[in-house]
PASEBA-1860 file (N, C-alpha, C; in nm, 3 decimals):
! residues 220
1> XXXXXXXX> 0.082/-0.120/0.000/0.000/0.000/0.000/0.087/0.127/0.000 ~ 0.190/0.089/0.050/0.269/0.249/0.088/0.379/0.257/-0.032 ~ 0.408/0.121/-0.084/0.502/0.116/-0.159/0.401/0.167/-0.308 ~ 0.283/0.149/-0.360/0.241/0.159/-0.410/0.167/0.302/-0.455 ~ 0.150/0.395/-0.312/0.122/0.538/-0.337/0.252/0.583/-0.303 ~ 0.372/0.538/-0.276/0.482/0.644/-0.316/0.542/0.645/-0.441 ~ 0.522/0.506/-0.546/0.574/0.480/-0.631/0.462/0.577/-0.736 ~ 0.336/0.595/-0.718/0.249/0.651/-0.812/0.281/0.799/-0.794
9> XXXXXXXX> 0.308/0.887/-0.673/0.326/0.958/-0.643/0.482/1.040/-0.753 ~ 0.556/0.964/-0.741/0.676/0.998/-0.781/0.693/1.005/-0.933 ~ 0.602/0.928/-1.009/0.579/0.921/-1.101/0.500/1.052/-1.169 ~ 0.414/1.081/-1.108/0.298/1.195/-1.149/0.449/1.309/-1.101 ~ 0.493/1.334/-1.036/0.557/1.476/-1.046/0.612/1.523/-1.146 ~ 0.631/1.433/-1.293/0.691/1.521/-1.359/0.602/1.513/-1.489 ~ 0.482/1.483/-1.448/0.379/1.447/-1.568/0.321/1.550/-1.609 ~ 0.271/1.583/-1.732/0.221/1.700/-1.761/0.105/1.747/-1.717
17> XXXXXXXX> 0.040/1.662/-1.625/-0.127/1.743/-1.549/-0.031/1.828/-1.450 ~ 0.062/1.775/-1.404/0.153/1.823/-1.269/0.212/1.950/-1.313 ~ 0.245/2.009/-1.407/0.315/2.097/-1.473/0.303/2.233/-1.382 ~ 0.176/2.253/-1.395/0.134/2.408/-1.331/0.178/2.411/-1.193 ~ 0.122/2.311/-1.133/0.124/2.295/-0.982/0.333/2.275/-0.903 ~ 0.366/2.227/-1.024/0.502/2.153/-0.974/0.569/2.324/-0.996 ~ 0.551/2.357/-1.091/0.639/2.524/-1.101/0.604/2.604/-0.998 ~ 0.444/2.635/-0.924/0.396/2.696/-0.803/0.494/2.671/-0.687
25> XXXXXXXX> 0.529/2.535/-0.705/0.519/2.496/-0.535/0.654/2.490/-0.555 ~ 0.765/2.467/-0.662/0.905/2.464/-0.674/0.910/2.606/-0.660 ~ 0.875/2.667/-0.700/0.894/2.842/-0.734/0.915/2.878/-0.557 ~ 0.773/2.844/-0.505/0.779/2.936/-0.360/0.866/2.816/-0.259 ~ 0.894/2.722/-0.277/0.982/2.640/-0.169/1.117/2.714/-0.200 ~ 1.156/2.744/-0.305/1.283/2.820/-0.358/1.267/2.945/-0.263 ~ 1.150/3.029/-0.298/1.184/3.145/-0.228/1.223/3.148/-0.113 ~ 1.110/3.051/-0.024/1.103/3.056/0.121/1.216/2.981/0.169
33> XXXXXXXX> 1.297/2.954/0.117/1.399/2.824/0.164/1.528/3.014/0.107 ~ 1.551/3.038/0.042/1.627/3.114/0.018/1.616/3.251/0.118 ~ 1.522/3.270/0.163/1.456/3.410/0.248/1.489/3.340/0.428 ~ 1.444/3.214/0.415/1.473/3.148/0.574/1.667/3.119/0.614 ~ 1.731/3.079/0.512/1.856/3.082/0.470/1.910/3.223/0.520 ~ 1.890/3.331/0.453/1.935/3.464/0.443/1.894/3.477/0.590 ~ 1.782/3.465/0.631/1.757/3.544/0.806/1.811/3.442/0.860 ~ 1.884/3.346/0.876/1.954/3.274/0.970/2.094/3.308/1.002
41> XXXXXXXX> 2.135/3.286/0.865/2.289/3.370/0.830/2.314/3.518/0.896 ~ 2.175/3.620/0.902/2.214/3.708/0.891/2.220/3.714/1.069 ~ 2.117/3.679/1.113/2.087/3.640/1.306/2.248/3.592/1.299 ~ 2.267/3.493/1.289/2.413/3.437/1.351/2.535/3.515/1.331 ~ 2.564/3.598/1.223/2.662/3.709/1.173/2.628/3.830/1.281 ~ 2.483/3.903/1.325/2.450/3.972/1.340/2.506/3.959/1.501 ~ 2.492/3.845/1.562/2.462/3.832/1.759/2.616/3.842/1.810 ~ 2.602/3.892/1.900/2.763/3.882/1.975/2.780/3.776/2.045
49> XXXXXXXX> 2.737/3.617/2.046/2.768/3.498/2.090/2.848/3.453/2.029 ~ 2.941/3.445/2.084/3.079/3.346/1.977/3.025/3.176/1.974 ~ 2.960/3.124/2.032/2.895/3.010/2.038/2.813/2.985/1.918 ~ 2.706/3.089/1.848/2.630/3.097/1.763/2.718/3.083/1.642 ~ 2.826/3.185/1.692/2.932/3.201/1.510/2.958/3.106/1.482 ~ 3.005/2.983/1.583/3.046/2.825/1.575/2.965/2.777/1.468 ~ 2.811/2.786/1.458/2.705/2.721/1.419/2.746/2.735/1.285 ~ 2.765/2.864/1.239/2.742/2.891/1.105/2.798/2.817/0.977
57> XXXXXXXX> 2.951/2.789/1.012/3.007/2.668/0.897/2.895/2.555/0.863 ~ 2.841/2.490/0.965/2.741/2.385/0.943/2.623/2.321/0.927 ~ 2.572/2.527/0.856/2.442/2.491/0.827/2.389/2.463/0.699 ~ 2.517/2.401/0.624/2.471/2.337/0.490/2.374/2.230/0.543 ~ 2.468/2.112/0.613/2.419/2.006/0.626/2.341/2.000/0.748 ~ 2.253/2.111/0.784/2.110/2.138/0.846/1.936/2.143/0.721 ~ 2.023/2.140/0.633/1.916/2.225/0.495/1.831/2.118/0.539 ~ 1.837/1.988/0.542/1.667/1.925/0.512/1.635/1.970/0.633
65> XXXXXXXX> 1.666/1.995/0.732/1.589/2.049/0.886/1.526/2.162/0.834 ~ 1.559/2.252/0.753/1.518/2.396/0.684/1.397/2.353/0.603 ~ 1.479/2.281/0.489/1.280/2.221/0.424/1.213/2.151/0.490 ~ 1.210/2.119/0.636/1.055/2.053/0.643/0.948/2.185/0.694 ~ 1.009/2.271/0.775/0.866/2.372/0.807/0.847/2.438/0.682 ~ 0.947/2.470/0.534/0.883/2.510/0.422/0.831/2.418/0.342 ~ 0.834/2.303/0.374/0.737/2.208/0.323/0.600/2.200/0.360 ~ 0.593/2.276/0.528/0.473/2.237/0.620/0.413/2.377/0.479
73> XXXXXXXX> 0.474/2.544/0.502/0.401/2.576/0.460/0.336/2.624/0.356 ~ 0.427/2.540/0.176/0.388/2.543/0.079/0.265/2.412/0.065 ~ 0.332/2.342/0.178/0.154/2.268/0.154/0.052/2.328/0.164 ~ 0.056/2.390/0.296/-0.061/2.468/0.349/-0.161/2.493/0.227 ~ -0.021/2.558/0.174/-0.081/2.685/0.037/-0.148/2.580/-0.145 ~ -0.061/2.493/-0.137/-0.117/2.429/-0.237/-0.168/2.338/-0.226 ~ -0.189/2.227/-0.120/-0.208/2.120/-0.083/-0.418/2.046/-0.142 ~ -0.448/2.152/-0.203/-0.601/2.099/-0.252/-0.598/2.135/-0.390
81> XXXXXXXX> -0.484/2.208/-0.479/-0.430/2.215/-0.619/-0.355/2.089/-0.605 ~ -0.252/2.045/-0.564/-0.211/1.922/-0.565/-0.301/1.809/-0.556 ~ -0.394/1.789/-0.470/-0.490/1.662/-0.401/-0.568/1.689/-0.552 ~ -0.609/1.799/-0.603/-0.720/1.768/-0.724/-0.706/1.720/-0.832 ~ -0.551/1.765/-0.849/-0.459/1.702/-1.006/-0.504/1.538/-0.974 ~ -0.422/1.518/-0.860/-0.453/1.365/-0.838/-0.577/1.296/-0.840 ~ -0.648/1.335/-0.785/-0.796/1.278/-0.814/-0.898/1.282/-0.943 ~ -0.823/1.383/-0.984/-0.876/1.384/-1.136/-0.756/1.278/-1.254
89> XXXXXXXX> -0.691/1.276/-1.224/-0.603/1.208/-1.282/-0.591/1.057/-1.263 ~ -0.591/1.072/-1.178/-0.563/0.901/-1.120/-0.697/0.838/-1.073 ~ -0.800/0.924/-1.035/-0.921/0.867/-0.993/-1.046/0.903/-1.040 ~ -1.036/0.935/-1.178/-1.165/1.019/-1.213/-1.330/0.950/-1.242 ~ -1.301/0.856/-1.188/-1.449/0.756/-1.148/-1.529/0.825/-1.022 ~ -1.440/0.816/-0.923/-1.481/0.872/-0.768/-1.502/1.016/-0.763 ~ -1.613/1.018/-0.714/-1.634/1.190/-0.662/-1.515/1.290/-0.604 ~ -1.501/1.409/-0.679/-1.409/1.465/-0.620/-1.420/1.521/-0.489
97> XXXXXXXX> -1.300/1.525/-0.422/-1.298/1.606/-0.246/-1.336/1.750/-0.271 ~ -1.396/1.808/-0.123/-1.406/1.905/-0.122/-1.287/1.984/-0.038 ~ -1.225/2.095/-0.098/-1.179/2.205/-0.071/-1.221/2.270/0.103 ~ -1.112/2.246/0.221/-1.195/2.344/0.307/-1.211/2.495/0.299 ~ -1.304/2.550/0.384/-1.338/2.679/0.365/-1.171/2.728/0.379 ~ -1.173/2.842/0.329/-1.050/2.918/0.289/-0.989/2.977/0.452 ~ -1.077/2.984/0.545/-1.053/3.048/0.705/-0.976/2.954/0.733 ~ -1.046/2.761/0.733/-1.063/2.683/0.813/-0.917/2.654/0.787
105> XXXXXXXX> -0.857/2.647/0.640/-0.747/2.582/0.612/-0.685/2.638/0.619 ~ -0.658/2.789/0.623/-0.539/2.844/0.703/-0.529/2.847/0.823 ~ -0.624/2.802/0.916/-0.587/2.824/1.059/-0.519/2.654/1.095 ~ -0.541/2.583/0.956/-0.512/2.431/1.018/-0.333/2.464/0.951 ~ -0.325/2.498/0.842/-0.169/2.537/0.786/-0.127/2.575/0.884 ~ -0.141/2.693/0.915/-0.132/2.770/1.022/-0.037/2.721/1.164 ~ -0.132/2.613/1.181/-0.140/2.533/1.276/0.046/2.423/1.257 ~ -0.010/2.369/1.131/0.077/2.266/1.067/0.231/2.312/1.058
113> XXXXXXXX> 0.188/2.452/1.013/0.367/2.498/1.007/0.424/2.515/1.146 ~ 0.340/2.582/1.257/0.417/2.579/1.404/0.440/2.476/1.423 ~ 0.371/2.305/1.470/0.417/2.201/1.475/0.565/2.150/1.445 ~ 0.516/2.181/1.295/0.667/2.100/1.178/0.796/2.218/1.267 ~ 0.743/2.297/1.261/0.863/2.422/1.317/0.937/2.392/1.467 ~ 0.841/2.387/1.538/0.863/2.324/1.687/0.959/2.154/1.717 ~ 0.860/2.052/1.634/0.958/1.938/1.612/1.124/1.973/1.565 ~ 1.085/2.049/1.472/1.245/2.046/1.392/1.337/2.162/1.492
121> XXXXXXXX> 1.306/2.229/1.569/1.383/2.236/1.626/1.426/2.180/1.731 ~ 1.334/2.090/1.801/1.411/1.965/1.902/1.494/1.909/1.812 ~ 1.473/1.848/1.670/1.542/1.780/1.552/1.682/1.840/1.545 ~ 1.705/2.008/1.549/1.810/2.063/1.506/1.916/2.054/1.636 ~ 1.866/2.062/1.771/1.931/2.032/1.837/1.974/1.890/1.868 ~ 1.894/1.806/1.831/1.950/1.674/1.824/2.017/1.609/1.763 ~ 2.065/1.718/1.623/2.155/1.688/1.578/2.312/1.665/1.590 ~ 2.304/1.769/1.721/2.440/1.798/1.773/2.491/1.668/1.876
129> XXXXXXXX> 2.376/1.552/1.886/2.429/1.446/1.985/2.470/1.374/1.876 ~ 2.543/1.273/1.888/2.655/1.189/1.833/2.495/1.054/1.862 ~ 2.456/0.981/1.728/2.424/0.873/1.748/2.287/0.882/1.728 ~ 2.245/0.981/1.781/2.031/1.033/1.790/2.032/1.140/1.664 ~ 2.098/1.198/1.603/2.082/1.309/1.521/1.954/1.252/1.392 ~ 2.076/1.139/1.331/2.004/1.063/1.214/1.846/1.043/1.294 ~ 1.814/0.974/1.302/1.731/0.888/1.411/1.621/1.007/1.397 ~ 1.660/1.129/1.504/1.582/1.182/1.527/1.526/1.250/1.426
137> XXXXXXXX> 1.589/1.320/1.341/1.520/1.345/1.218/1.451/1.272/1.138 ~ 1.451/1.156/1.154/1.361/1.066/1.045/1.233/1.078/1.154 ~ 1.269/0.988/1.296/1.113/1.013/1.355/1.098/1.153/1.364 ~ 1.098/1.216/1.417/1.043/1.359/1.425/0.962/1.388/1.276 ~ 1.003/1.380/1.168/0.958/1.455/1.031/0.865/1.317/0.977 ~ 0.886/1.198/1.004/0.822/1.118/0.951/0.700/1.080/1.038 ~ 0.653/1.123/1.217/0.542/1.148/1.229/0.478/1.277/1.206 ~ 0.549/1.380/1.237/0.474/1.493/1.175/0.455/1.518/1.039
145> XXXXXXXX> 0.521/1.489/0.961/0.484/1.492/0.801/0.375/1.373/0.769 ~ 0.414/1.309/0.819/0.286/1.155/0.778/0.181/1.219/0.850 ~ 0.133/1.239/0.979/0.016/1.269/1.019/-0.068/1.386/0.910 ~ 0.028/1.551/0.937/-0.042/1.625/0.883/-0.080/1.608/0.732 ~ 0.010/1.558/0.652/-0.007/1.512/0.532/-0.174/1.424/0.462 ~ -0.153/1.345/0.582/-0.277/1.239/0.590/-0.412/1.288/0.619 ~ -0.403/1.358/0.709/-0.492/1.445/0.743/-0.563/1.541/0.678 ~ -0.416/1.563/0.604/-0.544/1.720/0.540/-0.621/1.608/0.380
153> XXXXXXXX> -0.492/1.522/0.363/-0.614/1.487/0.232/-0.703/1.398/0.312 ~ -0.722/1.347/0.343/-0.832/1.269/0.396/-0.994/1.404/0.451 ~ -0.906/1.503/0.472/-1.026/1.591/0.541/-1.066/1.664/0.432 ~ -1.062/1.581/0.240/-1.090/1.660/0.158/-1.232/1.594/0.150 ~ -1.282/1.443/0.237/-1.380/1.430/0.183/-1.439/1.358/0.333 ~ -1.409/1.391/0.448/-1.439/1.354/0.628/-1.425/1.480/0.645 ~ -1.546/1.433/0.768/-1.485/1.570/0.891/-1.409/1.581/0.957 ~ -1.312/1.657/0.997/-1.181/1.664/1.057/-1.189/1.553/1.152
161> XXXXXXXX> -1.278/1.531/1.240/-1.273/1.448/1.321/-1.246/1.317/1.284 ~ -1.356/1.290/1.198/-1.318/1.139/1.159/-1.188/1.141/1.059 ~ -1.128/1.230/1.028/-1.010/1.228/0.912/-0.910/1.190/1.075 ~ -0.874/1.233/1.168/-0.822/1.185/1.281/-0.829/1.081/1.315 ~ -0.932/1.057/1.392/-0.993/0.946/1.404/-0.920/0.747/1.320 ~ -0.919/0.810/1.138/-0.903/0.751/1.035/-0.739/0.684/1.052 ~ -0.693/0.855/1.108/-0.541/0.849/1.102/-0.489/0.768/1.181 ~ -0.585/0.800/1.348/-0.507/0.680/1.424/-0.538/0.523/1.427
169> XXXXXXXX> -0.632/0.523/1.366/-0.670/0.339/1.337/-0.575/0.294/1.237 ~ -0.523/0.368/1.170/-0.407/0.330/1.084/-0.250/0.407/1.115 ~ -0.225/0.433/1.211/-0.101/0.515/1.287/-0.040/0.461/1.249 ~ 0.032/0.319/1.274/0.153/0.255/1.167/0.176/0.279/1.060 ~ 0.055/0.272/0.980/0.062/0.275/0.800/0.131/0.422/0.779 ~ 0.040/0.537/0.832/0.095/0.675/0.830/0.201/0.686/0.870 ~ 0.261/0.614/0.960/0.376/0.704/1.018/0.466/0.592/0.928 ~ 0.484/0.497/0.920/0.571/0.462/0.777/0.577/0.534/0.674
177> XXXXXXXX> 0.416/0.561/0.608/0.472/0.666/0.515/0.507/0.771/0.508 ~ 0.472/0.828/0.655/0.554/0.925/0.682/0.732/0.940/0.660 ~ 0.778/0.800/0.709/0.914/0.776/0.686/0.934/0.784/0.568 ~ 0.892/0.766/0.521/0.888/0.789/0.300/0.957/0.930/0.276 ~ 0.862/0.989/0.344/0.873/1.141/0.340/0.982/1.150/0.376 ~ 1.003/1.129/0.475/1.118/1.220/0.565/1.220/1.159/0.447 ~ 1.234/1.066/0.447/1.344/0.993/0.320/1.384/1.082/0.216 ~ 1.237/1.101/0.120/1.243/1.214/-0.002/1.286/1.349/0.050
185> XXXXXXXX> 1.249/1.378/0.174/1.285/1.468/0.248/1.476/1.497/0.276 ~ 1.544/1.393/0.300/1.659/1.411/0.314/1.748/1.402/0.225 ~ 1.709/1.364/0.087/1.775/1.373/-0.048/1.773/1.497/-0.127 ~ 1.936/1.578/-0.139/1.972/1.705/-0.170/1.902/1.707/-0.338 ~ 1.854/1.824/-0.364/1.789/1.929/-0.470/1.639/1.822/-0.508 ~ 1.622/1.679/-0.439/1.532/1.631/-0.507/1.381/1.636/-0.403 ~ 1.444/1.740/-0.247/1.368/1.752/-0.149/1.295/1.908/-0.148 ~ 1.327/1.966/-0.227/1.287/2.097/-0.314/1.126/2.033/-0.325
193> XXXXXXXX> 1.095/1.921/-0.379/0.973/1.876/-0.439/0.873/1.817/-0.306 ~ 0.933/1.822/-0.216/0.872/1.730/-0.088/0.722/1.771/-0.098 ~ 0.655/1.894/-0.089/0.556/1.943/-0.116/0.487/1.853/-0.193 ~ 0.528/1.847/-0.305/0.425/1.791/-0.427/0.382/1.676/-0.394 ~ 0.533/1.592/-0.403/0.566/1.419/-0.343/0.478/1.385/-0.247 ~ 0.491/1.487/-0.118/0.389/1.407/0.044/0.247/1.431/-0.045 ~ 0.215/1.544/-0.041/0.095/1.547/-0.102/0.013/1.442/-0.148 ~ 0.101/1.431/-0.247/0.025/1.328/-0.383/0.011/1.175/-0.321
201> XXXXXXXX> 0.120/1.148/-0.250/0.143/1.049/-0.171/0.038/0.991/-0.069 ~ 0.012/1.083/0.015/-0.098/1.069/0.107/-0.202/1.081/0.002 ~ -0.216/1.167/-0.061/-0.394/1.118/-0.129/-0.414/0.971/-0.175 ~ -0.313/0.955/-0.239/-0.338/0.799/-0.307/-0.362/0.710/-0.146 ~ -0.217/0.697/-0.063/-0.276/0.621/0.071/-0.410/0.655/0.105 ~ -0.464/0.747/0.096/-0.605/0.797/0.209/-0.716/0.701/0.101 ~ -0.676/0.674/-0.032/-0.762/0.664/-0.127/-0.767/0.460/-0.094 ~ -0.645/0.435/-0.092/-0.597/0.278/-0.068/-0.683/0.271/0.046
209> XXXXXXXX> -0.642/0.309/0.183/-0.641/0.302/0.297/-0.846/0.284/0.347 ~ -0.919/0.393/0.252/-1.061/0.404/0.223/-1.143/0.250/0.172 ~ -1.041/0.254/0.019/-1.047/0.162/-0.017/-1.073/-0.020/0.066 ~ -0.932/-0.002/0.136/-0.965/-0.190/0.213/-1.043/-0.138/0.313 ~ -1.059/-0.050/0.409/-1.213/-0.018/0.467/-1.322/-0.063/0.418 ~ -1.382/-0.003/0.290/-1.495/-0.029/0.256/-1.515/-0.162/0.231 ~ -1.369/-0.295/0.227/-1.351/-0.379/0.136/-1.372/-0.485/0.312 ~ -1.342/-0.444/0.348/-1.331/-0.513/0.554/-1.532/-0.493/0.612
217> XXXX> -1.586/-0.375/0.594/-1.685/-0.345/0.631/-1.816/-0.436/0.563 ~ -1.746/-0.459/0.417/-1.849/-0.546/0.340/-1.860/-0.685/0.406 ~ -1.753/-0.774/0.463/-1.745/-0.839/0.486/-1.775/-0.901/0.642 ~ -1.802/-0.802/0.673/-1.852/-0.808/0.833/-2.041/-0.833/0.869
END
């Protein structure tokens, strides 16, 4: 199941329904990854902690810690342009999801980017232990990216509640594919795309995942 919506997933990113959506969300992960870059550099140059100046040589190999909260919040922003390509594309039998109200889903983005932001910085400091660094970055980004991911497509066609609800009766499945993520997530210039990738990813799971539900319920 997981091997099967990451493999479909990866495939559609460079397909031509994907076209519009993949330039949006490459365009502003560029910006925001280049603008979060610049105010870090400039804080650590700027502070009179000689401790901080230490930091600065080694925040190349911090960058995927950098794309996951701009991953949290180019999803935010495209994350039901992405979910629709897919469902029209890959599922155009099934009724399409609905879009939440425009308030509701920024206060849940909203929401999603402090999270991803908060984890990754326990993540960034855990980088500095010898042994937990790796580790911690995969769990940390691979439950918070798998949950919120799951969540919002699933809440294109449940009510938040039961899209929760959904998530934790299947918490293993998600948070594996969450590990997916974090994976695509830690591979240099091809984690630029994480946006598109989780996205598309979780819709197909939410779609699988629906799927042997309805296929378990018949049978009961």
């Amino acid at each position: 199941m997981i091997s099967d919506a990451a493999r479909a997933a990866a495939v559609e990113l460079f397909s031509p329904p994907f076209r519009s959506v993949f330039i949006k969300t490459l365009g502003l992960t560029l910006l925001a990854l280049l603008a979060l870059w610049a105010g870090l550099t400039s804080l650590l140059e700027w502070t009179a902690l000689p401790w901080l100046h230490g930091l600065l040589p080694g925040l190349p190999s911090w960058a995927g810690v950098l794309v996951a909260p701009v991953t949290a919040m180019v999803a935010g922003l495209f994350l039901d342009d992405i979910a629709e390509v897919v469902e029209r594309t890959a599922y155009p039998a099934d009724p399409p999801g609905r879009a939440l109200p425009a308030l509701r889903a920024l206060v849940l983005a909203v929401r999603f980017l402090g999270v991803v932001i908060l984890g990754n910085i326990v993540a960034l400091l855990l980088l500095l232990v010898p042994g937990v660094n790796i580790a911690a970055f995969f769990i940390v980004n691979g439950y918070l990216l798998g949950r919120e991911f799951f969540e919002f497509a699933a809440m294109r066609f449940r009510p938040e509640e039961e899209a929760r609800a959904l998530r934790r009766e299947h918490a293993g499945t998600v948070f594996l594919a969450g590990l997916v993520i974090a994976a695509f997530l830690a591979v240099p210039l091809l984690n630029l795309l994480t946006p598109l990738f989780a996205a598309a990813m979780m819709v197909h799971l939410h779609k699988a995942v629906s799927a042997r539900r309805q296929v378990d319920s018949t049978r009961l």
